[in-house]
DRENPA-484024 format. One line per field, with one value per residue: residue number from 1; residue in three letters; x, y negated, z negated of N, C-alpha, C, O in turn. Coordinates in steps of 0.001 Angstrom, whole numbers, plus 524288, in hexadecimal, padded with zeros to 5 digits. Layout:
% residues N
seq <- c(NUM, ...);
type <- c(Ala, ...);
n_c1 <- c(X, ...);
n_c2 <- c(Y, ...);
n_c3 <- c(Z, ...);
ca_c1 <- c(X, ...);
ca_c2 <- c(Y, ...);
ca_c3 <- c(Z, ...);
c_c1 <- c(X, ...);
c_c2 <- c(Y, ...);
c_c3 <- c(Z, ...);
o_c1 <- c(X, ...);
o_c2 <- c(Y, ...);
o_c3 <- c(Z, ...);
//
This chain:
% residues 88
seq <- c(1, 2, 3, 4, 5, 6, 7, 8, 9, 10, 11, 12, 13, 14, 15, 16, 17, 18, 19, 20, 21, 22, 23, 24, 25, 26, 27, 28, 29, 30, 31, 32, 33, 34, 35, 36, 37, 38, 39, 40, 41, 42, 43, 44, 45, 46, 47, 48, 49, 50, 51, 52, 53, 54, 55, 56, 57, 58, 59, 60, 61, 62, 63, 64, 65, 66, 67, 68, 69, 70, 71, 72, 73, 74, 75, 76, 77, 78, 79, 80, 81, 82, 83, 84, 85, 86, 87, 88);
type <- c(Unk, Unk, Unk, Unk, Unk, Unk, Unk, Unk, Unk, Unk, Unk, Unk, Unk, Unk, Unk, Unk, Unk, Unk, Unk, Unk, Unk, Unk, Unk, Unk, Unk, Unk, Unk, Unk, Unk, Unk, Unk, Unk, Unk, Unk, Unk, Unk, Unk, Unk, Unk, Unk, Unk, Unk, Unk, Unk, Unk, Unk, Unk, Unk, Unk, Unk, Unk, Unk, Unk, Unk, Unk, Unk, Unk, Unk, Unk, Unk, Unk, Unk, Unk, Unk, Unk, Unk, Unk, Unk, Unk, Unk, Unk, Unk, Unk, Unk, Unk, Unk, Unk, Unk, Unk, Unk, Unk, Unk, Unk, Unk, Unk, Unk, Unk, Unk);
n_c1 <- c(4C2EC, 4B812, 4AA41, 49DFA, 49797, 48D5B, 48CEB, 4893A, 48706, 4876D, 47FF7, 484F0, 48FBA, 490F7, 490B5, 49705, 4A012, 4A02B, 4A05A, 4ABF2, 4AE99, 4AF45, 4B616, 4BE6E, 4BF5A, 4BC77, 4B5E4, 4AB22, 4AA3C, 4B4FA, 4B879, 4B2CB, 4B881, 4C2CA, 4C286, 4C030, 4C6E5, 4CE35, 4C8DC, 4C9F1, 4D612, 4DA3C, 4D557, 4D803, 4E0CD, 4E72A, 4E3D7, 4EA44, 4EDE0, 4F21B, 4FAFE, 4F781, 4FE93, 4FBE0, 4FA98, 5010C, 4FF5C, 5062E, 504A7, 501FB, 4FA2E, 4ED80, 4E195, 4D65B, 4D7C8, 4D12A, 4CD10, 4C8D8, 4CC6F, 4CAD0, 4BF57, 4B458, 4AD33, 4ABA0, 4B1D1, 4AD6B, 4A367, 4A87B, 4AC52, 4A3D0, 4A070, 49A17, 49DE3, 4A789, 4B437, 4BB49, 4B311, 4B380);
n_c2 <- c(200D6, 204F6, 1FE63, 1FF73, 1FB1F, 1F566, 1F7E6, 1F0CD, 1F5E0, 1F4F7, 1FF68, 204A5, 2016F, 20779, 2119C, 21274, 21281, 218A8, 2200F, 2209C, 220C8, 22C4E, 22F72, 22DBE, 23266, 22E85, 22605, 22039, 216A5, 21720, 2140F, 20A3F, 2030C, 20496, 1FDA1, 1F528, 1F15E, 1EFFC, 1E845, 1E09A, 1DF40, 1D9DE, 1D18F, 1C946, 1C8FC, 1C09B, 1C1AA, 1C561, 1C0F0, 1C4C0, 1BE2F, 1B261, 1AED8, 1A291, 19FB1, 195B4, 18BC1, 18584, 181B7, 1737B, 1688F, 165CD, 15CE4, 15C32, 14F9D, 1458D, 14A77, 14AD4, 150CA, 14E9A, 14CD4, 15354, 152D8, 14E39, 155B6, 16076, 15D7B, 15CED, 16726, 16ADB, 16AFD, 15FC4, 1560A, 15058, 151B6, 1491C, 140F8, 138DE);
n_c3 <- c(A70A0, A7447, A7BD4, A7D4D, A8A64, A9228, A9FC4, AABF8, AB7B7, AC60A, ACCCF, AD586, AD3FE, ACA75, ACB82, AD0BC, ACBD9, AC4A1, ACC33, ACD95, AC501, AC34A, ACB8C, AC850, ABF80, AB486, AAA97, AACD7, AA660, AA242, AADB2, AAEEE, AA736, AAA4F, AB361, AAF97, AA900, AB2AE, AB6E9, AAE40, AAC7D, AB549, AB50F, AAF25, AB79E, AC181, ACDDA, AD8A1, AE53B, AF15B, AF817, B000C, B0BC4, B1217, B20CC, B2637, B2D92, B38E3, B4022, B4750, B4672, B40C6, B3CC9, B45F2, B4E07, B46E6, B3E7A, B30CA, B2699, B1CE6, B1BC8, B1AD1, B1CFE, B276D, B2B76, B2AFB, B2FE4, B39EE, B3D74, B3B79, B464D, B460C, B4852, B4E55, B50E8, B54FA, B55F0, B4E18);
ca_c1 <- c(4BD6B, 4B17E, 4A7F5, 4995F, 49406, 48AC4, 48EDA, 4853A, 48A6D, 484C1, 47F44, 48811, 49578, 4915A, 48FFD, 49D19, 4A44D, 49EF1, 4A31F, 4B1D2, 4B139, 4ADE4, 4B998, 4C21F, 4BF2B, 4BB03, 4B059, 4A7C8, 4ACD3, 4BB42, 4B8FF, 4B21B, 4BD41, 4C67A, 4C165, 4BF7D, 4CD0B, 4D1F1, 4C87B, 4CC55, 4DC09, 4D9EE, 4D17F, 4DCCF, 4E661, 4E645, 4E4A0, 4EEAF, 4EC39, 4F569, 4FD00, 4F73E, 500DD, 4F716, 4FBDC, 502A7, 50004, 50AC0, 50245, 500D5, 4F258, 4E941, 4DA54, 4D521, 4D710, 4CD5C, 4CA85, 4C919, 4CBFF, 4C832, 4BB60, 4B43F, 4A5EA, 4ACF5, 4B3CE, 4A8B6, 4A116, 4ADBD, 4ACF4, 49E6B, 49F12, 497E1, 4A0D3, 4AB34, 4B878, 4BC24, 4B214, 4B375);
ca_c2 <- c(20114, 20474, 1FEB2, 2009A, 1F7B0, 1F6B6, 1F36E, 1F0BC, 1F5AF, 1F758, 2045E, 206DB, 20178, 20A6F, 21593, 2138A, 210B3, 21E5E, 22535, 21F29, 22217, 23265, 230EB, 22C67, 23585, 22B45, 224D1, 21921, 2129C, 2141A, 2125E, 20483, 1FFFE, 203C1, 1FA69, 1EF10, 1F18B, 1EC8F, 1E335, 1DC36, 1DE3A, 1D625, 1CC6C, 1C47D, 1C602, 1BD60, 1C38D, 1C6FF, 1C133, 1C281, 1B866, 1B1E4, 1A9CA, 1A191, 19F14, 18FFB, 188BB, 182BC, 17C89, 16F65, 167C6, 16279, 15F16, 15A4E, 149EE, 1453E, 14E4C, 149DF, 15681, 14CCF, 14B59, 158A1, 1539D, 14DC4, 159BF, 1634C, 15CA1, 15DFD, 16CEF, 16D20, 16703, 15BDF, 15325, 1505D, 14EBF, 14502, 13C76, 135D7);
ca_c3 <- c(A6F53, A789D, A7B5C, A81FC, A8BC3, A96EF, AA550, AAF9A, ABD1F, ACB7D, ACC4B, AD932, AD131, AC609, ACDBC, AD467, AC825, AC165, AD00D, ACFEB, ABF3E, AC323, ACE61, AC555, ABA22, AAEF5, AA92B, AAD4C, AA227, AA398, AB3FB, AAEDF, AA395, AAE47, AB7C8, AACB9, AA7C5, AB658, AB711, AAA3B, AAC37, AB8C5, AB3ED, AAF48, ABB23, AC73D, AD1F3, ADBD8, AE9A1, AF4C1, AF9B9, B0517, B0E50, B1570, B2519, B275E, B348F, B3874, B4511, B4517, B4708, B3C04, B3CE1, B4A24, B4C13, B446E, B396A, B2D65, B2304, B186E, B1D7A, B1AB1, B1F02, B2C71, B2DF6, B2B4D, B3644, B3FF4, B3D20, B3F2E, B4B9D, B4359, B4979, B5372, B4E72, B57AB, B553F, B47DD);
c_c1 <- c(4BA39, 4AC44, 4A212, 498C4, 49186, 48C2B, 48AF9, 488BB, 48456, 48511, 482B7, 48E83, 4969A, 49261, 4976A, 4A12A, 4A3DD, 4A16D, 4A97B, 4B296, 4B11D, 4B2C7, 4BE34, 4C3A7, 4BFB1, 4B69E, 4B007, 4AA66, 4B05E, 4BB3B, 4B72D, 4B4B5, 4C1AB, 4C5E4, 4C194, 4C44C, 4CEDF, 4D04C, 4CBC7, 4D321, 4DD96, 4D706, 4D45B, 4E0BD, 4E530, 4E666, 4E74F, 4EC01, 4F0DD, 4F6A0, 4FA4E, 4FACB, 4FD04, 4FD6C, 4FCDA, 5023C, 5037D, 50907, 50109, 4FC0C, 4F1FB, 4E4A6, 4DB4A, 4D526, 4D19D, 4C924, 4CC04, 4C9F2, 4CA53, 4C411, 4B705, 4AE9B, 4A84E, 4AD07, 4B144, 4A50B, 4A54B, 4AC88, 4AA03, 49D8C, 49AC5, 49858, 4A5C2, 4B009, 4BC0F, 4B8E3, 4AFE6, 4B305);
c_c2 <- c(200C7, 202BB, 1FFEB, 1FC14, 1F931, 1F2CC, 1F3E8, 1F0E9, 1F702, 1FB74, 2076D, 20714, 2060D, 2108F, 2179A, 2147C, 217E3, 221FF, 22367, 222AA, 22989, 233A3, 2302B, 22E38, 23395, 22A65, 22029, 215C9, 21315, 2109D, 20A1E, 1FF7D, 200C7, 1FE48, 1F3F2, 1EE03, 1EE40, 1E8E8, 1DE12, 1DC9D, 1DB26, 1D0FD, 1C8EF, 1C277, 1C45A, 1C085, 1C1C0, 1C5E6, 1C2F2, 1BF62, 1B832, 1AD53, 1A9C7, 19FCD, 19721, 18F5F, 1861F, 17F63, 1783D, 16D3B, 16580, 16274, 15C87, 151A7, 148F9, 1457A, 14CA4, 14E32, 15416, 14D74, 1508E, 159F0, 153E0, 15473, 15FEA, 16350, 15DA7, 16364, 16DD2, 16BF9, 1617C, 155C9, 1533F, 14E56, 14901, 13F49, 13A35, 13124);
c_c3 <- c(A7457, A777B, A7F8E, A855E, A8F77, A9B5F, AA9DF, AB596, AC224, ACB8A, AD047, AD572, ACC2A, AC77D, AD016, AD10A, AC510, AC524, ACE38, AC8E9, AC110, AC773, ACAFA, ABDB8, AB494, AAEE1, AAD1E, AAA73, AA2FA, AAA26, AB1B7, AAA90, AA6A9, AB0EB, AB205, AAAB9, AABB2, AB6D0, AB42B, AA9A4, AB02E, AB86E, AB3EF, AB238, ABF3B, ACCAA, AD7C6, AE136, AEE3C, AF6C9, AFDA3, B07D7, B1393, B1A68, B232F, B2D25, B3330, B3F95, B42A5, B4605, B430A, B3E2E, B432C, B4951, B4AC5, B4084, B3636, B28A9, B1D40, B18E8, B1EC1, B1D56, B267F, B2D69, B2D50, B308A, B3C7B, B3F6D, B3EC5, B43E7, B4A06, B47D7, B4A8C, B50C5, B5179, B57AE, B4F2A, B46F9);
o_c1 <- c(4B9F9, 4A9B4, 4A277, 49992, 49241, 48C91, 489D9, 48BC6, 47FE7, 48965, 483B7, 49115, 49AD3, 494AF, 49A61, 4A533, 4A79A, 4A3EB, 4ABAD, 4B5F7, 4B4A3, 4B414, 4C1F8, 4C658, 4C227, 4B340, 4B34C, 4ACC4, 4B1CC, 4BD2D, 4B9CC, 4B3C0, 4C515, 4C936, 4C372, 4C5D8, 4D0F5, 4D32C, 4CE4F, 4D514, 4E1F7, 4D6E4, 4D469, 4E348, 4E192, 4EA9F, 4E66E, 4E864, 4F4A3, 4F314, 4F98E, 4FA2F, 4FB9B, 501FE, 4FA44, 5045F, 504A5, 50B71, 4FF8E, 4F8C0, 4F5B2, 4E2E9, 4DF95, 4D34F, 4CDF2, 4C509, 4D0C3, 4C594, 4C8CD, 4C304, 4B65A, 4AC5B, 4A77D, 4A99F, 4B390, 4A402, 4A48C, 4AAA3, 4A9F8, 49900, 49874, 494FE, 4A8A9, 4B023, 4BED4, 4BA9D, 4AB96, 4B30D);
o_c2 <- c(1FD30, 20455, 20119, 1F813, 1FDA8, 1EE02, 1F868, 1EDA4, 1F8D5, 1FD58, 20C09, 20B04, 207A6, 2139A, 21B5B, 216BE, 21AB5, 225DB, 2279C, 225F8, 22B8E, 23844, 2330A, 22CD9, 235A4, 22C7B, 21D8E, 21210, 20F36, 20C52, 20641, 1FAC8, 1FD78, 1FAE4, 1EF8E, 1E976, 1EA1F, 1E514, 1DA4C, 1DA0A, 1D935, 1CD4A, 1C581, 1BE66, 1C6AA, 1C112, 1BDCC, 1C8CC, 1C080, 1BC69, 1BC55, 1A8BC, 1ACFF, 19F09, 19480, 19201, 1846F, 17C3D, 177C8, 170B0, 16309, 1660F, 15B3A, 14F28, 14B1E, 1433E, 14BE2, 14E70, 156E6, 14FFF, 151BF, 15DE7, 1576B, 1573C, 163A2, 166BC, 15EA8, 16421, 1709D, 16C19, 15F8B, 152D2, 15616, 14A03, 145D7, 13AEE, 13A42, 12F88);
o_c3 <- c(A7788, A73BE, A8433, A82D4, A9118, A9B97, AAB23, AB75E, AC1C3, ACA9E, ACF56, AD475, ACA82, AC490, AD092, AD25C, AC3F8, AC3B8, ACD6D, AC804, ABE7D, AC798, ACBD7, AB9FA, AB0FF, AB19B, AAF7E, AAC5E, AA571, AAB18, AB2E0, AAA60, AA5EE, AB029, AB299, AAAC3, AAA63, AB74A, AB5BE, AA614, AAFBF, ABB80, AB74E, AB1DE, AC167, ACEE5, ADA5E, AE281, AEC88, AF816, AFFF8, B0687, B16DB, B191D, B2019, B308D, B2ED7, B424C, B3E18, B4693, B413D, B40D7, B44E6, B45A4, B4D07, B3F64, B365F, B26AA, B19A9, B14F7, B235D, B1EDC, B29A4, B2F5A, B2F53, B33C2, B4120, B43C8, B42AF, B4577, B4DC4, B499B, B47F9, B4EAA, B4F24, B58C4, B4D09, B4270);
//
């Protein structure tokens, strides 16, 4: 069963969608139940990222003596030059 409705598009997207439907030798209407078809068969599946393997240091170090990493106001001001990590 068909039915009517009305779709409100950007006069550029509408334009584009009517050129690609005249390259592709259909209607408007199938070119825009095409496109909603893939939308809604993807709606439900998760999308597919590639793996990323993040980089491991294997140097050794930590913060500078003194640094607190609990301490998010301290260590805000150490960043801004706020304050001197040495003197605490």
């Amino acid at each position: 069963m068909q039915l009517r409705t009305t779709v409100r598009l950007e006069e550029s997207l509408l334009e584009e969608a009517k050129a690609e439907a005249a390259r592709q030798q259909t209607t408007l209407t199938a070119l825009i139940e095409k496109g909603l078809h893939l939308v809604v068969k993807d709606a439900g599946k998760p999308h597919r990222r590639p793996k990323v393997t993040l980089p491991v240091s294997r140097q050794g170090g930590g913060t500078w003596p003194g640094i607190d990493i609990n301490n998010s106001a301290e260590l805000l001001d150490i960043m801004e030059g706020r304050l001197d990590p040495g003197r605490r």
